[in-house]
N, C-alpha and C positions, 0 to 999 in steps of 0.2 A: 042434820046440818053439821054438828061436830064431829060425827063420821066420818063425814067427807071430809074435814078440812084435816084430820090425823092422817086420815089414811094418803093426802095431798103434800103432809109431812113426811109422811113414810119414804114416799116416792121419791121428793126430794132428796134426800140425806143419802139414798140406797144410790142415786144417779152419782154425787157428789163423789161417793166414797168409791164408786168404781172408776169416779173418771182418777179420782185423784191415786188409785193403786196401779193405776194404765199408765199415768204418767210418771209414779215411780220405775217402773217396770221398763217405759221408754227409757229413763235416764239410766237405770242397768244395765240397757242394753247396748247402750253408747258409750258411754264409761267401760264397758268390756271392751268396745272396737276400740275404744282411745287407748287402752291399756297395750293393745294388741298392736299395735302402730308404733305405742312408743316402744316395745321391749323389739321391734324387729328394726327400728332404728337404731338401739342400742347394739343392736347384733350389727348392722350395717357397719357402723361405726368401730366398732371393736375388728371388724374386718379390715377395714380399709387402714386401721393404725399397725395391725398384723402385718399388712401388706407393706407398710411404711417401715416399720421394723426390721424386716426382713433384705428389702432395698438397702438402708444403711446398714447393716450386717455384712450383704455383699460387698456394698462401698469399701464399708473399711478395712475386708479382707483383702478386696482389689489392691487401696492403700497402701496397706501393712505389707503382703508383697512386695509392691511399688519402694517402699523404702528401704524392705532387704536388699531386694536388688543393690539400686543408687546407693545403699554401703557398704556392699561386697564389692561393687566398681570401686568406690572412694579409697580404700582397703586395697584394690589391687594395683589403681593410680599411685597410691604413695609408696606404694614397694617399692613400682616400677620403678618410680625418680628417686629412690633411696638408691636401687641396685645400679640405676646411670648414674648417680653421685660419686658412688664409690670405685667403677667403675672409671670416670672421668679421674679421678682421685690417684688411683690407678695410674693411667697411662698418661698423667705427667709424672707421676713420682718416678717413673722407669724413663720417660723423655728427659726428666733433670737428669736419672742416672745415667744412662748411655746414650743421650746426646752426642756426644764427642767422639760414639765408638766409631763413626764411618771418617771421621777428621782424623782420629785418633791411629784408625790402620793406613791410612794414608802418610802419615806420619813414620810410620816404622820403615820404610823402605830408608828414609835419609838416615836414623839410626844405624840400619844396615850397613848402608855404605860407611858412615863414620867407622864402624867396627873396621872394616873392611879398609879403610883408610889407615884407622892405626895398629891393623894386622901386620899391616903390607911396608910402614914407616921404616924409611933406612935414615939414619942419621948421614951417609956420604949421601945421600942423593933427595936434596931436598926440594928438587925441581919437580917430581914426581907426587911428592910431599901436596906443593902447593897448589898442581892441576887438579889432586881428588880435591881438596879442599872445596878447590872455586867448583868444581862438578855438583857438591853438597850441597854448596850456599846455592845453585841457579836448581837445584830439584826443590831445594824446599823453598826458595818462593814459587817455583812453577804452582805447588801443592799449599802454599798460603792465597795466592792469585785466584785458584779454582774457589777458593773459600771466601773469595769479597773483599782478606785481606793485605793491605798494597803499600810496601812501603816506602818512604821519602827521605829525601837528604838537605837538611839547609845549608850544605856549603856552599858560600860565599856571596849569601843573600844579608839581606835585610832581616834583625831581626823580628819575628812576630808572634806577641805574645797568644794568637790564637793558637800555632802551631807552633811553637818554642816554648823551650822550659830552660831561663838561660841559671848555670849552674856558676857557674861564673863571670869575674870582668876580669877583662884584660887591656891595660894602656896601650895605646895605641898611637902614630901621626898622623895614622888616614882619618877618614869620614870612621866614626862613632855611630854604635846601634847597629853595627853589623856582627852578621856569624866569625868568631876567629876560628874557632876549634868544633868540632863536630864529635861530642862521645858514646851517641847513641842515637839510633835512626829514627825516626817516629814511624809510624803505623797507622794505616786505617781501616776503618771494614765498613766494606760500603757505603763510601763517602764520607763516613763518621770518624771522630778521630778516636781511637781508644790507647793511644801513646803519642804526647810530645818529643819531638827531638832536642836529646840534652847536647845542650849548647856552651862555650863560653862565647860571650859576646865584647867588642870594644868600648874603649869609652876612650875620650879625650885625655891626652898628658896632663897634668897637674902643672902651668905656668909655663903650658907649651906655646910656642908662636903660632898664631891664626895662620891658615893656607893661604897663600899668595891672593887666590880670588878675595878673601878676606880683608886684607891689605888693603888691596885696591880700593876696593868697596869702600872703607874706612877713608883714605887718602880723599877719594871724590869728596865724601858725606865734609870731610873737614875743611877743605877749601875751600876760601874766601869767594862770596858770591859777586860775578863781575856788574855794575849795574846797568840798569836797561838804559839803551843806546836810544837818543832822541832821533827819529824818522826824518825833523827840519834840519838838522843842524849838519854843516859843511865837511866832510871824511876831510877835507883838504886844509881847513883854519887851523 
């Protein structure tokens, strides 16, 4: 009977210990596939950041390009407006300068002729004298005319200070604020004035007598007012 019940032991503990190295053995062998899972994730993974890597690498070389370019443009932009600056700088400095040369050769012919004028001057004949002269004065406004500018005479106007420059007074018994004397013409260019005509202008006597109209004027204003005539009363009483 105790035989049996060891040898019942035996069996036990022998079943026990092979289940339990079976299921060690299970758990090794799963622990190996998990191990194997995770290390080919890790590889996954390490790929796909390779791949990510390498993307921004492109990127930024695309970039980096990208922004040579856009400063070798910006670099070529600012020269450009430097060299049209100076350039521009340029062709007014030469427009100040010889502005006037096309005014200016137009201009020489009436010098010519002046020469030509007092090449030719005889003191017995100063009728000759006076034709080139006036030939001189109608070329060169012909030759200020073509140029815009035109000029004017205030004798025997009114004066006005927009276009008058009066240089002096002079007394006078006519009407006052008028042109007496004319000693320089005024000018204009193109509508604009860029010279007054010098002028002496009048002015009233100093304890002169009023103009007749004057008088008059005065004599009414002084006269005793007749009074108003009654409408009823008889022209014949």
């Amino acid at each position: 009977m105790s035989d049996d019940k060891a040898k019942i032991t035996t069996d036990i503990s022998q079943a026990a210990v092979d289940a339990a190295l079976a299921a060690v053995e299970k758990r090794q062998r799963e622990g190996a596939v998990s191990e194997d899972d995770r290390i080919a994730a890790l590889e996954k993974e390490v790929d796909q950041l390779k791949q990510r890597l390498e993307l921004a690498q492109t990127r930024g070389k695309e970039a980096l390009a990208q922004l040579k370019d856009e400063h070798e443009r910006t670099l070529r932009a600012a020269a450009e407006l430097d060299n049209q600056k100076k350039r521009a700088q340029r062709e007014k400095d030469e427009a100040i300068k010889f502005g006037l040369e096309k005014f200016l050769k137009e201009l020489l012919p009436v010098a010519d002729n002046l020469d030509r004028a007092l090449g030719h001057a005889d003191a017995d004949n100063k009728e000759s004298i006076v034709t080139g002269v006036k030939m001189v004065a109608k070329l060169l406004e012909d030759v200020l005319g073509k140029h815009g500018v035109k000029g004017f005479s205030a004798k025997g106007v009114a004066f006005d200070p927009r276009m008058h420059e009066a240089m002096s007074a002079v007394e006078s018994d006519g009407p006052s604020n008028m042109v007496h004397e004319e000693f320089l013409r005024g000018y204009t260019l193109n509508e604009r004035l860029i010279r007054p005509a010098l002028v002496a202008v009048t002015r009233a006597r100093e304890n002169a007598a009023p103009p007749p109209a004057a008088e008059a004027v005065a004599a009414v204003a002084a006269a005793p007012a007749e009074p108003p005539k009654d409408p009823n009363s008889n022209p014949t009483s």
